[in-house]
gemmi code that builds the backbone of each chain (N, CA, C; Angstrom):
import gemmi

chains = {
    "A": [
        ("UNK", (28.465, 27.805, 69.184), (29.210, 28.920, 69.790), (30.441, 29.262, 68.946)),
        ("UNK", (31.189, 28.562, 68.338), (32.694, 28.345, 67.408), (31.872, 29.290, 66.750)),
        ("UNK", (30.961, 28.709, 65.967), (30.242, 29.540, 64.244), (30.169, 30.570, 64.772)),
        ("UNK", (29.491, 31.131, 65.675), (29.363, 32.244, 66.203), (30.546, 33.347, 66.305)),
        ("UNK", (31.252, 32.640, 66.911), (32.892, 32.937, 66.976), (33.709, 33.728, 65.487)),
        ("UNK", (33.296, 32.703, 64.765), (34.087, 32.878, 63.519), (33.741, 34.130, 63.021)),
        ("UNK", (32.470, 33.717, 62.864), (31.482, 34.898, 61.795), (31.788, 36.085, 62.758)),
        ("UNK", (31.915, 36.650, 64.152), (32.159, 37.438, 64.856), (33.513, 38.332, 64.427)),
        ("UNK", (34.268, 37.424, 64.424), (35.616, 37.360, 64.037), (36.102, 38.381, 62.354)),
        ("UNK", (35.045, 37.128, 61.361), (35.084, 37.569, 60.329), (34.881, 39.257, 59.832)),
        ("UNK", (33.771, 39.197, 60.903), (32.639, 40.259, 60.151), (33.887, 41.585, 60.658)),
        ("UNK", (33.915, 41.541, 62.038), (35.664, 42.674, 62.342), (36.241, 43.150, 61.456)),
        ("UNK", (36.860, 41.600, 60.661), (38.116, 41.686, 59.590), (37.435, 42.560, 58.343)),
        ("UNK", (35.653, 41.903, 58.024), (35.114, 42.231, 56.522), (35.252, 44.123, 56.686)),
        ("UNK", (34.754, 44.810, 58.209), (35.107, 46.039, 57.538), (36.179, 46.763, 57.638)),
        ("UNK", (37.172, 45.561, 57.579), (38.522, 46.502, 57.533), (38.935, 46.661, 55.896)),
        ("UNK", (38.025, 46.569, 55.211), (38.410, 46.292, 53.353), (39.241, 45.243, 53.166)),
        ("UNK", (39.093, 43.993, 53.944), (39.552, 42.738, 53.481), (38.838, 41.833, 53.523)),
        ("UNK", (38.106, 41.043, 52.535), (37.019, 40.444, 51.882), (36.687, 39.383, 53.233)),
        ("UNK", (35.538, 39.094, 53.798), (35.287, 38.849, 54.919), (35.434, 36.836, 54.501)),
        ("UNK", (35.190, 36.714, 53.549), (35.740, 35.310, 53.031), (36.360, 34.885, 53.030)),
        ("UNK", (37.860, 35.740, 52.817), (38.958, 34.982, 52.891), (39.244, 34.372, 54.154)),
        ("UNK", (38.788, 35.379, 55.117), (38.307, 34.753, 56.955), (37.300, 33.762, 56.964)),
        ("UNK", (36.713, 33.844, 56.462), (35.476, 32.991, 57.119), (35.726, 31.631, 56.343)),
        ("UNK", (36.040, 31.609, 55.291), (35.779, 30.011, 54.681), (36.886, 29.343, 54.912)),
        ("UNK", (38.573, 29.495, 55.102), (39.082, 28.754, 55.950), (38.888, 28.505, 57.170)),
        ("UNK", (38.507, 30.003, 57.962), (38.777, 29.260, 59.574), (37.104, 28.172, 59.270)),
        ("UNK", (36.470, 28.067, 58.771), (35.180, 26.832, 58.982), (35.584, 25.769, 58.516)),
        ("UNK", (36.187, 26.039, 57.504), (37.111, 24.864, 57.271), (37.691, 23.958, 58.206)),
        ("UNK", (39.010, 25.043, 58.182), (40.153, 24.628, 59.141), (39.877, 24.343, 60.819)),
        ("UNK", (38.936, 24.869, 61.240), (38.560, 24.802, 62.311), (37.290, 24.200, 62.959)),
        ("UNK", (36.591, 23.793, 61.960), (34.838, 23.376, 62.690), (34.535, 22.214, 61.341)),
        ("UNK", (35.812, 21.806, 60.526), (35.057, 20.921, 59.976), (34.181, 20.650, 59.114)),
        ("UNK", (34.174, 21.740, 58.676), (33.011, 22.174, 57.818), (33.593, 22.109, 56.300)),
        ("UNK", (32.652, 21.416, 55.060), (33.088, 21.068, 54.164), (33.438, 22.083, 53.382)),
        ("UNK", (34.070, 22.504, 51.923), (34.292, 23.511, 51.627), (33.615, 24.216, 50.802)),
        ("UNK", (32.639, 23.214, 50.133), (31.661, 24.071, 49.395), (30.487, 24.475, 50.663)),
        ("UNK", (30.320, 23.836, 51.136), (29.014, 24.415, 52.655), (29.547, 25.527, 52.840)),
        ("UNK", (31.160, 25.811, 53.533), (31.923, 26.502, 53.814), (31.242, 28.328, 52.691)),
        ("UNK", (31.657, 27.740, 51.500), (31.691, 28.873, 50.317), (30.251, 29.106, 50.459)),
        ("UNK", (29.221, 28.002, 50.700), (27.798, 28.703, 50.323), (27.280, 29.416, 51.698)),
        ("UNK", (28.069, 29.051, 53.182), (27.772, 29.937, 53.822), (28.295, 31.607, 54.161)),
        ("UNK", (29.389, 31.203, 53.713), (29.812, 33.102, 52.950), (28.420, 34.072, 52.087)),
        ("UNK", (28.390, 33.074, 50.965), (27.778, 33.477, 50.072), (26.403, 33.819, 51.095)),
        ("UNK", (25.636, 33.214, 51.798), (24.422, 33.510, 52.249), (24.825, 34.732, 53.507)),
        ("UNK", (26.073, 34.678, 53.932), (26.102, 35.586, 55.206), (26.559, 37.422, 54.354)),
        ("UNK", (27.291, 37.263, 53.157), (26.991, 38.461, 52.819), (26.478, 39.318, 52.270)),
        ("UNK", (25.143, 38.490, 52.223), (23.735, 39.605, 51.549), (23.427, 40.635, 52.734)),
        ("UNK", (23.115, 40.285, 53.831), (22.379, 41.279, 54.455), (23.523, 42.015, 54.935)),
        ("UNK", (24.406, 42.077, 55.204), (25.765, 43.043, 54.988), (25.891, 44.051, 54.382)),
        ("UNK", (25.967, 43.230, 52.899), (25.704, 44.340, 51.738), (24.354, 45.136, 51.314)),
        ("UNK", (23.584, 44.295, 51.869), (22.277, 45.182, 51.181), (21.934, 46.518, 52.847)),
        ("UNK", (22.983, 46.072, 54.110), (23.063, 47.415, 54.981), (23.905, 48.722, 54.053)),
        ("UNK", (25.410, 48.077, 53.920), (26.043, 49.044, 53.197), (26.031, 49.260, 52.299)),
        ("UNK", (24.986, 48.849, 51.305), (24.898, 49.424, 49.581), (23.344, 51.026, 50.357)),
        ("UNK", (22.871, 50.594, 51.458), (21.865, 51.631, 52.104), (22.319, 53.098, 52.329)),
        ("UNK", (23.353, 52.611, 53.164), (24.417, 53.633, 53.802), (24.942, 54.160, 51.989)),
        ("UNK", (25.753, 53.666, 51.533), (26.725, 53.976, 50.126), (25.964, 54.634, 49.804)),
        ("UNK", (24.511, 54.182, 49.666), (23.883, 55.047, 48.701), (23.553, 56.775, 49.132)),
        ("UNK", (22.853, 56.019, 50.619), (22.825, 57.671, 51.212), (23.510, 58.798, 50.799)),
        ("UNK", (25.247, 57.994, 51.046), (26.072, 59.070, 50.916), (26.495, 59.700, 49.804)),
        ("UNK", (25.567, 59.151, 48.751), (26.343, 59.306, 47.354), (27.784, 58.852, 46.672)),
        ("UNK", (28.027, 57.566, 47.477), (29.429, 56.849, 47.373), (29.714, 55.972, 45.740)),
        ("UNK", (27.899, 55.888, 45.045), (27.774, 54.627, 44.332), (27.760, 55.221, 43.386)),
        ("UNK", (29.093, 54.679, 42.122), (29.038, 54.789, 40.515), (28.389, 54.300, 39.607)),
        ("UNK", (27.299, 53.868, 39.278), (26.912, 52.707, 38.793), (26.300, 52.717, 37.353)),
        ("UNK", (27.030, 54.135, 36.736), (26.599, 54.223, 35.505), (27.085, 53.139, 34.516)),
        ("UNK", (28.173, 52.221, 34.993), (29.161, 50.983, 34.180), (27.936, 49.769, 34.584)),
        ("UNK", (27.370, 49.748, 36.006), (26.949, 48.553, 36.433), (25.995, 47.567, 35.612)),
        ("UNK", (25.340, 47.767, 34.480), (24.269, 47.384, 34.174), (25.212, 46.390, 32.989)),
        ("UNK", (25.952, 46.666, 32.421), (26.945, 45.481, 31.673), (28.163, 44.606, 32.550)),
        ("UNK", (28.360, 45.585, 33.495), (28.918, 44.213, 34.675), (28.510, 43.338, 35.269)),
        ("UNK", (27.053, 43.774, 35.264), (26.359, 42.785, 36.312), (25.716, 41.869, 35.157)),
        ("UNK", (25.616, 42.415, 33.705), (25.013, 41.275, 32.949), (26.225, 39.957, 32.633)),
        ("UNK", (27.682, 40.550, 32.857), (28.776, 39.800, 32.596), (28.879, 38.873, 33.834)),
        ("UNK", (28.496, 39.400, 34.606), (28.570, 38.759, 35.979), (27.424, 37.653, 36.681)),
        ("UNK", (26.656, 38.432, 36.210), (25.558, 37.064, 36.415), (25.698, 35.895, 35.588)),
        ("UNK", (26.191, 36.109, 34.783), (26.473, 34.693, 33.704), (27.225, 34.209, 34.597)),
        ("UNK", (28.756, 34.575, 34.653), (29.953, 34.032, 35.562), (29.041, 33.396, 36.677)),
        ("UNK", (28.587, 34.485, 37.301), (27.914, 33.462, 38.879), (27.524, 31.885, 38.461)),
        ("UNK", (27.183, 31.856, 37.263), (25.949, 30.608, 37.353), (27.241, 29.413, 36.783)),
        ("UNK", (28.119, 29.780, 35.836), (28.676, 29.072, 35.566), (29.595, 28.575, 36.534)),
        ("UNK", (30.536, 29.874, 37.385), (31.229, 29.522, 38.534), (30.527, 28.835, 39.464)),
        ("UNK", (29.513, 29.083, 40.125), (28.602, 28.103, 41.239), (28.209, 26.782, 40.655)),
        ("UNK", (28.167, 26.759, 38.744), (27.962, 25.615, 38.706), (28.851, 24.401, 38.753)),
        ("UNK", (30.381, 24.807, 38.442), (31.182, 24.256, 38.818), (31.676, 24.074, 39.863)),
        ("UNK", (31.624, 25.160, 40.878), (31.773, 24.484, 42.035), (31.279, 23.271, 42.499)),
        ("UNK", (29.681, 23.228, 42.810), (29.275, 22.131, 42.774), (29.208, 20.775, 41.948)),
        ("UNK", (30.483, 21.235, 41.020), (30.769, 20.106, 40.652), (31.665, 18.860, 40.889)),
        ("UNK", (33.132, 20.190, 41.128), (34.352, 19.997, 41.483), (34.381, 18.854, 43.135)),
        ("UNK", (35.284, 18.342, 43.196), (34.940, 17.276, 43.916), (35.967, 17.984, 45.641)),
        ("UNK", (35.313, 17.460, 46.392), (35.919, 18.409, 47.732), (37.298, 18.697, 48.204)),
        ("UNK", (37.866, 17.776, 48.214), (39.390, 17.906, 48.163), (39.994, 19.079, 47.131)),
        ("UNK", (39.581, 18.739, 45.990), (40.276, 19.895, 44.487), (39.850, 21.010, 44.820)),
        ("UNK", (38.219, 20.949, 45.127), (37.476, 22.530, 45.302), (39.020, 22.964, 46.733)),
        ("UNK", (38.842, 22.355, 48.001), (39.822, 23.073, 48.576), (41.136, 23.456, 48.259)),
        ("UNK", (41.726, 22.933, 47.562), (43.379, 23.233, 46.911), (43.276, 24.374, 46.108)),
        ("UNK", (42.052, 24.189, 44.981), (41.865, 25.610, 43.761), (41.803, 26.529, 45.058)),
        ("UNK", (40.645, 26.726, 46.104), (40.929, 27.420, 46.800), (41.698, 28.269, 46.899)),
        ("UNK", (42.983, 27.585, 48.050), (43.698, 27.408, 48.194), (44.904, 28.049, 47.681)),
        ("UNK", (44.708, 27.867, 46.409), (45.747, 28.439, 45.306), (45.136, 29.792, 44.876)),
        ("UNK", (43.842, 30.281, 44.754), (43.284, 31.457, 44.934), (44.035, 32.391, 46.047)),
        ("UNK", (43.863, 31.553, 46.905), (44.215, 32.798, 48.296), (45.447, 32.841, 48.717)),
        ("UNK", (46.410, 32.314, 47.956), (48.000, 32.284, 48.075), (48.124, 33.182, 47.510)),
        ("UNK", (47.450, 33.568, 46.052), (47.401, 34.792, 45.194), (47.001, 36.159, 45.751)),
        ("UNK", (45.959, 35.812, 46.748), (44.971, 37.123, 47.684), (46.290, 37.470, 47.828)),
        ("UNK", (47.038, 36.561, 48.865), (48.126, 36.890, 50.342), (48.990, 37.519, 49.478)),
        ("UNK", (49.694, 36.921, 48.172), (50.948, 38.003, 48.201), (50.597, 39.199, 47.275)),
        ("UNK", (48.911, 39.242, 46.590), (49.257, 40.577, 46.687), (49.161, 41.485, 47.606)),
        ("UNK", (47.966, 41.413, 48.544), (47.988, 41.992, 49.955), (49.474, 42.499, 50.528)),
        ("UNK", (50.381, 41.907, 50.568), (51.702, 41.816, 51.022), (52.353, 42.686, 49.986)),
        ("UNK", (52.549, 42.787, 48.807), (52.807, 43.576, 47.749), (52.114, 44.721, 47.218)),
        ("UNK", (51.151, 44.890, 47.478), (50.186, 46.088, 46.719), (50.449, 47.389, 47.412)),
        ("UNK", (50.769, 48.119, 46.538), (51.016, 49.931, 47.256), (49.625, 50.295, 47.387)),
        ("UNK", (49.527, 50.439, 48.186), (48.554, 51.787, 48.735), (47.956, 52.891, 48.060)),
        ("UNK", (47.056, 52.911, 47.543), (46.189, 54.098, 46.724), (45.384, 54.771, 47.756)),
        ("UNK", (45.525, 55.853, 47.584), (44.066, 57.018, 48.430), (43.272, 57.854, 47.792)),
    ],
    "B": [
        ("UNK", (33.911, 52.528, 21.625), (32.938, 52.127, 22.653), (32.480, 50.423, 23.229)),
        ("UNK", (32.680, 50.139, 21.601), (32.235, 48.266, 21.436), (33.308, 47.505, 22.483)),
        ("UNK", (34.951, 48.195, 22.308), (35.755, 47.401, 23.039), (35.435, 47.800, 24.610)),
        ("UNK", (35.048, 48.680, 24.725), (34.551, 49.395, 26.066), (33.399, 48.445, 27.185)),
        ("UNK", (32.230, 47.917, 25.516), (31.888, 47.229, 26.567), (31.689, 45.899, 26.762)),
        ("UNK", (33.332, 45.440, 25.643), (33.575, 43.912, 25.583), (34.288, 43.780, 26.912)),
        ("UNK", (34.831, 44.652, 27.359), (35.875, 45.417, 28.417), (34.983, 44.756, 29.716)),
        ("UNK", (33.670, 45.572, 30.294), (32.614, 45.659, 31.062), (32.462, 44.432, 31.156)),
        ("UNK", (31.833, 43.753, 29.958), (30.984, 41.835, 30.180), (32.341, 41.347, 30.480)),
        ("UNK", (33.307, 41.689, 30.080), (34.602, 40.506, 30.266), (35.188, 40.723, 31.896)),
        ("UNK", (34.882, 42.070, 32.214), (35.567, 42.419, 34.043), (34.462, 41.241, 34.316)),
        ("UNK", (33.007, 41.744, 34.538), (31.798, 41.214, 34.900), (32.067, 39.760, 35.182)),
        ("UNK", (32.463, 38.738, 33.444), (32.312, 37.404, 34.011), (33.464, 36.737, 34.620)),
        ("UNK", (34.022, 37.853, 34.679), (35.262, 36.828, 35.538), (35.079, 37.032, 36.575)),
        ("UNK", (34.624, 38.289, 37.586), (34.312, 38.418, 38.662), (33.264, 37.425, 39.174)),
        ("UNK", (32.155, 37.044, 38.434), (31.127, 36.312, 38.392), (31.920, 34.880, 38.510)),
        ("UNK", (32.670, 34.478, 37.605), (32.913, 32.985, 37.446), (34.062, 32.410, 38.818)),
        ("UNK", (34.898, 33.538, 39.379), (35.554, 33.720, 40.651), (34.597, 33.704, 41.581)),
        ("UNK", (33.704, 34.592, 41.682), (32.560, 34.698, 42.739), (31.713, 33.132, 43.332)),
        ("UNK", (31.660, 33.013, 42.259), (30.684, 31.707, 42.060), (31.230, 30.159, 42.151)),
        ("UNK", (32.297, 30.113, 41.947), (33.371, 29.101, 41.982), (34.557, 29.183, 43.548)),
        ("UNK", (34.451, 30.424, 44.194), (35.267, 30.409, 45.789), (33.915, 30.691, 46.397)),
        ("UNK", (32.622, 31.189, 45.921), (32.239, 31.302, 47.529), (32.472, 33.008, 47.872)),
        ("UNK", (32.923, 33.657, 47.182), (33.776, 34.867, 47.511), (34.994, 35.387, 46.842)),
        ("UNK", (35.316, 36.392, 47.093), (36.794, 36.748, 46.414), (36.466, 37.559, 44.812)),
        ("UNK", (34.847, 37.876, 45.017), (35.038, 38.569, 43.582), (35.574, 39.892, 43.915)),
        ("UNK", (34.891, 40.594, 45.047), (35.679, 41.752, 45.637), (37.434, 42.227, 45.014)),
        ("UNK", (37.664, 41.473, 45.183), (39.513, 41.317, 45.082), (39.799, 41.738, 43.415)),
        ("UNK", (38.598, 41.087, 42.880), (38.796, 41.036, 41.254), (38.227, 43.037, 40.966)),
        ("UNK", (37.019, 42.902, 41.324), (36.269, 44.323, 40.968), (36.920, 45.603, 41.510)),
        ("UNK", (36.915, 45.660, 42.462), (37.955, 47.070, 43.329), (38.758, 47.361, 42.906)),
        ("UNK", (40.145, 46.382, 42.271), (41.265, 47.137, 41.604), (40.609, 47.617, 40.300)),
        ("UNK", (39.861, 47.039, 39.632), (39.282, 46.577, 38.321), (38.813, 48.045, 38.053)),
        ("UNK", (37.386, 48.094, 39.239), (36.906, 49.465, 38.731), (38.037, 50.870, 38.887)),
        ("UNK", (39.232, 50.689, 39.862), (39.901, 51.932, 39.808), (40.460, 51.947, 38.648)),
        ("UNK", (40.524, 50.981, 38.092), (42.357, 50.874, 37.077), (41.580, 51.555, 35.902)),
        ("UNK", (40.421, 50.055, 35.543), (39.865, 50.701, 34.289), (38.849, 51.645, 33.935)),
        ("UNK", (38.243, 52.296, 35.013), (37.156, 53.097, 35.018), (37.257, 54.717, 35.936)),
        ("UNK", (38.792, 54.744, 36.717), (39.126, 55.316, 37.334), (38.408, 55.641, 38.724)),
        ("UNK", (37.812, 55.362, 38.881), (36.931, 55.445, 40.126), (37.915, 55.214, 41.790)),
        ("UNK", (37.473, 56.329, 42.415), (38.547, 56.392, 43.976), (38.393, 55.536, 44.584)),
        ("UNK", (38.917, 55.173, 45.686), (38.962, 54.147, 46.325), (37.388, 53.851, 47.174)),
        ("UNK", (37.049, 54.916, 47.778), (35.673, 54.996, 48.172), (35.061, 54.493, 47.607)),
        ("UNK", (34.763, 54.922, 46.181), (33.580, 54.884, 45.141), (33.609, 53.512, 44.793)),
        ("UNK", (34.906, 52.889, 44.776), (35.179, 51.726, 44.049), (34.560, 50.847, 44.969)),
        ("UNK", (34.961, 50.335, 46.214), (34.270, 49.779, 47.599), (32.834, 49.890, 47.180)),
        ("UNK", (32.405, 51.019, 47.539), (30.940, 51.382, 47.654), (30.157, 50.530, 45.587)),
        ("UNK", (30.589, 50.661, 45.265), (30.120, 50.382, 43.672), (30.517, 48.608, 43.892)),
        ("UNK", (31.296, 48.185, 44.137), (31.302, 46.939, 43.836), (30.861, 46.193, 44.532)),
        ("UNK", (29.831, 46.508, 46.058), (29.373, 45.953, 46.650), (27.907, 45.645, 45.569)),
        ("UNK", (27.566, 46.675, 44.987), (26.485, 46.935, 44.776), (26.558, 46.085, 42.981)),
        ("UNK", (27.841, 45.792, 42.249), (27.809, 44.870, 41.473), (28.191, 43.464, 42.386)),
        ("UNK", (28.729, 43.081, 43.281), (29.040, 41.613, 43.880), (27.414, 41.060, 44.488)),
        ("UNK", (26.712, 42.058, 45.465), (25.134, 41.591, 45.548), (24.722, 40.638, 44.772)),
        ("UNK", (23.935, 41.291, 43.427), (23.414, 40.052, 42.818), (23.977, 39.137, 42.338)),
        ("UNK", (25.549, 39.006, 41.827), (26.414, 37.807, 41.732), (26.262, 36.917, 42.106)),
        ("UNK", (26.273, 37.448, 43.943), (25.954, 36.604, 45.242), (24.716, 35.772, 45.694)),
        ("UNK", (23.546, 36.698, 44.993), (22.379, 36.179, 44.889), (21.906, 34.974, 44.084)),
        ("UNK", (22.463, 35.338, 42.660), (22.778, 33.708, 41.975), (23.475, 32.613, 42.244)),
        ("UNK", (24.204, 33.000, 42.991), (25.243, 32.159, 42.915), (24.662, 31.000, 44.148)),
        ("UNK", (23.917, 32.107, 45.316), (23.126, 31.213, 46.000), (22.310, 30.333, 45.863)),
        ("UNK", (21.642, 31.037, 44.741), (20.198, 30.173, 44.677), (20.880, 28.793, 44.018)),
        ("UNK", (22.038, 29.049, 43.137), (22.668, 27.848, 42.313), (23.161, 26.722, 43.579)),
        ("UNK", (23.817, 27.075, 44.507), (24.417, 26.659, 45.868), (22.915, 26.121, 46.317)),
        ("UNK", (21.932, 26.594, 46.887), (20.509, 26.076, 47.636), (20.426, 24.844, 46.270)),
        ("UNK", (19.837, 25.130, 45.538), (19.541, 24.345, 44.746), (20.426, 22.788, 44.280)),
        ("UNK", (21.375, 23.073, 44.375), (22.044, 21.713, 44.713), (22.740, 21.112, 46.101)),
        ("UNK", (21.895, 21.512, 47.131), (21.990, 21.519, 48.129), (23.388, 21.633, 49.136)),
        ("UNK", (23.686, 22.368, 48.540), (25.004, 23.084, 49.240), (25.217, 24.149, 50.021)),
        ("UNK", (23.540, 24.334, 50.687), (23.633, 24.937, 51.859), (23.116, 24.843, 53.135)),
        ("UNK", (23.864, 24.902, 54.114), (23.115, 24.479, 55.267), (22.715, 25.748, 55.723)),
        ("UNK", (21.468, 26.396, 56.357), (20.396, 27.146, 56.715), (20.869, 27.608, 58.046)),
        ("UNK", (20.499, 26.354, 58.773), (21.116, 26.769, 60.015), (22.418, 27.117, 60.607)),
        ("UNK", (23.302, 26.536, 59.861), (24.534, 26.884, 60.247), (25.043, 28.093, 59.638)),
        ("UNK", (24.264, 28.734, 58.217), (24.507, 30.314, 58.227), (23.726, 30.843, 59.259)),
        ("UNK", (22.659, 30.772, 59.342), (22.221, 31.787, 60.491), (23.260, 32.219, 61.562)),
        ("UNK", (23.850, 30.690, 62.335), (24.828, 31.142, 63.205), (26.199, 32.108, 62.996)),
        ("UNK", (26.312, 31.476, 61.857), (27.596, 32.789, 61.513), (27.404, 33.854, 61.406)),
        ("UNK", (26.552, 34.149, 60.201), (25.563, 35.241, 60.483), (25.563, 36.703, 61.394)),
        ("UNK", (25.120, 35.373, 62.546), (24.621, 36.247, 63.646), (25.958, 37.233, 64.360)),
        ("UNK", (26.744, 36.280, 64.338), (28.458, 36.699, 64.534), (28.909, 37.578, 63.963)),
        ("UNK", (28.684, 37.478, 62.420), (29.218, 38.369, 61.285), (28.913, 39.687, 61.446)),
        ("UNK", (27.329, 39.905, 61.521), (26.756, 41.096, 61.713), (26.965, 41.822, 62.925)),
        ("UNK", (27.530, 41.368, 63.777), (27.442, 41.795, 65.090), (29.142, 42.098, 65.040)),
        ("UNK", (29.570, 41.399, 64.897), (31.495, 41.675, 64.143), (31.409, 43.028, 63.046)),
        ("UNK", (31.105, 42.980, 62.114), (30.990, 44.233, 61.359), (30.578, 45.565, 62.112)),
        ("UNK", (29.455, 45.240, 62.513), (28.903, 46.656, 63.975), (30.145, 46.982, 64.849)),
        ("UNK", (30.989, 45.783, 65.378), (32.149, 46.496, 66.122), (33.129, 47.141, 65.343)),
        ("UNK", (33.545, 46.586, 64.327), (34.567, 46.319, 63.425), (34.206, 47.900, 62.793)),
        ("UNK", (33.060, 48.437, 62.456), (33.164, 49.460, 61.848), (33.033, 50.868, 62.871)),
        ("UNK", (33.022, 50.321, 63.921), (32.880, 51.369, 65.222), (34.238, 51.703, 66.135)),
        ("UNK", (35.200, 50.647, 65.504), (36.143, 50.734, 66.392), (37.760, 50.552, 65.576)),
        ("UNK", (37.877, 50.394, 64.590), (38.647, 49.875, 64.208), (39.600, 50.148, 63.159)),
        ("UNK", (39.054, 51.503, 63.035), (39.383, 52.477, 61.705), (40.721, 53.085, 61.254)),
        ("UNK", (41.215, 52.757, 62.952), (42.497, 54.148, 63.302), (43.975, 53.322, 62.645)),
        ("UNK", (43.741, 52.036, 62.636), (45.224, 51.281, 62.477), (45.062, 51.598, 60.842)),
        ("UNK", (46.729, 51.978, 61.007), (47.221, 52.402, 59.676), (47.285, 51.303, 58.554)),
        ("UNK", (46.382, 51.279, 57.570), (46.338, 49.863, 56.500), (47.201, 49.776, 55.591)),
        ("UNK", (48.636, 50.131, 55.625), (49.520, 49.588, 55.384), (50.341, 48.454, 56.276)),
        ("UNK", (50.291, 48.379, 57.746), (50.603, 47.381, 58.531), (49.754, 46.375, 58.413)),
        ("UNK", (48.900, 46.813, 58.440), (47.114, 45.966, 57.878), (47.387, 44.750, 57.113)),
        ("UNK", (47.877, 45.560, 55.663), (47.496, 44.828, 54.728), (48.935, 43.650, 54.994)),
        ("UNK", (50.271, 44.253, 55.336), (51.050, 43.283, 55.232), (51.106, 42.248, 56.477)),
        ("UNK", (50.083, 42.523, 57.678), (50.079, 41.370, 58.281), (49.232, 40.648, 57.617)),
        ("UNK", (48.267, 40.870, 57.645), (46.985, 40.131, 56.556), (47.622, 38.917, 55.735)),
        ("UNK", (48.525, 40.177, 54.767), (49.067, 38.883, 53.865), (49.749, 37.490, 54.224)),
        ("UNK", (50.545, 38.210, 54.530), (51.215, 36.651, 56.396), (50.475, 35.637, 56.193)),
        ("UNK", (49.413, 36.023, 57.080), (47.989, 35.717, 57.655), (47.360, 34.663, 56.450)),
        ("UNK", (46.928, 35.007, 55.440), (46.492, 34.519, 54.233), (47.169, 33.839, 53.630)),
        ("UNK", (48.813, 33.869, 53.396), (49.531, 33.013, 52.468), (49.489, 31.746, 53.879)),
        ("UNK", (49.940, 32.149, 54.817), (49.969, 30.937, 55.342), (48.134, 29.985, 55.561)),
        ("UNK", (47.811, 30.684, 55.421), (45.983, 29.878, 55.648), (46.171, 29.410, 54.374)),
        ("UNK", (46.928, 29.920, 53.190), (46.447, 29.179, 52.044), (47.068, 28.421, 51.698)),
        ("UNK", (48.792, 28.132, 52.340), (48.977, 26.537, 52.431), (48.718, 25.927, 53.228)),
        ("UNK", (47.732, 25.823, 54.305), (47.378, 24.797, 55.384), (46.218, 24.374, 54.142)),
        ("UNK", (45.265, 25.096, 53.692), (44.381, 24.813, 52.441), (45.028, 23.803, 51.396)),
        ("UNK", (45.968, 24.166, 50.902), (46.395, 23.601, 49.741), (46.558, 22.170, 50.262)),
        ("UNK", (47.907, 22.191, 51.632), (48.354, 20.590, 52.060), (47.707, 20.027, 53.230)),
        ("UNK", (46.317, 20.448, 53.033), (46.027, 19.670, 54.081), (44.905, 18.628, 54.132)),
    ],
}
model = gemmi.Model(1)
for chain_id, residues in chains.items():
    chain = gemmi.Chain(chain_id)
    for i, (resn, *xyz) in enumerate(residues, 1):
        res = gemmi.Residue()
        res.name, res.seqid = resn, gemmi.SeqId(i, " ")
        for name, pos in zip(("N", "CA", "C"), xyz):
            atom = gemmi.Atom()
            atom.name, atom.element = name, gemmi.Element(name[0])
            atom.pos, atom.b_iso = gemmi.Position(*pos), 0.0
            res.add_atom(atom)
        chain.add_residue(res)
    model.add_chain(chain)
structure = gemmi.Structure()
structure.add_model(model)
structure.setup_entities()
């Protein structure tokens, strides 16, 4: 019922344009115990079918640029494999602190960033 | 052009090596990324980087399954939450002005990210 909770919670926050992760993998953390790479790989599995609703919709609307995408995503798929492979390397405690120190960075720019429209 | 698209693989693997290493948070990297350096509006940028973070996400999983760093059932349950949170979240929730947004958020986040760090 908690998981339920969270991800409920999360998913609210994900379409307010604030990355639904930064919600979800502490409070599972911080709250249910949950280790932190489980934590990260259940993000990772909860926002495919998310995205593959709103890349549906995006597309409909003609929202999607993607004449750049085909060298980002080749830059990026590398990164994935190397980043996931280190994660699972990194030992649980450190993985949470790097964290950690990631999303101290999220918070103050969130808190600092002007507003574009 | 060449630096253009040393430019591209270099946004790409860092978003990728962030992505893949939190679990998340490449978003954060790509969105400013594609406005700054590619000019793209705020819309477009959202909508486009979902559609580069996808397969990121997809590797990054199978790398996560594969060394068994995922539990099945316990995404489903979130999941189920998530999707059903987003359905409200995008039906109801539009009107608050995201400049108050973003600076409670931040609050919100710096402090989650030292209970993370010291705890």
């Amino acid at each position: 019922m908690k998981l339920i909770l969270i991800g409920l919670f999360s998913g609210i926050i994900s379409g307010m344009g604030i990355g639904g992760g930064v919600i979800l993998i502490p409070s599972l953390v911080l709250l249910s115990n949950i280790e932190q790479i489980q934590a990260q790989g259940i993000n990772l599995v909860v926002f495919i079918p998310s995205a593959v609703i709103a890349l549906i919709t995006h597309n409909k609307e003609g929202n999607l640029d993607s004449k750049h995408n085909k060298k980002i995503i080749i830059g990026g798929l590398t990164g994935a494999i190397i980043g996931s492979l280190l994660a699972t390397q990194i030992e649980e405690n450190n993985l949470r602190s790097y964290f950690g120190i990631f999303l101290l960075g999220v918070g103050i720019y969130e808190l600092f960033k002007k507003n574009r429209s | 052009m060449k630096n253009n698209n040393f430019k591209l693989l270099s946004l790409g693997l860092i978003t990728g090596i962030i992505n893949g290493l939190f679990g998340s948070g490449g978003g954060m990297i790509i969105v400013p990324a594609l406005g700054y350096f590619l000019g793209l509006k705020e819309y477009k940028a959202h909508a486009t980087a979902i559609s580069i973070i996808l397969p990121i996400t997809i590797i990054s999983t199978i790398v996560y399954f594969l060394s068994n760093s995922i539990s099945i059932a316990t995404s489903l349950f979130v999941m189920a939450g998530s999707l059903l949170g987003s359905y409200i979240g995008a039906k109801s929730l539009k009107k608050i002005p995201s400049k108050i947004l973003s600076k409670a958020f931040g609050c919100v986040i710096i402090y989650t990210a030292l209970r993370m760090i010291f705890q």
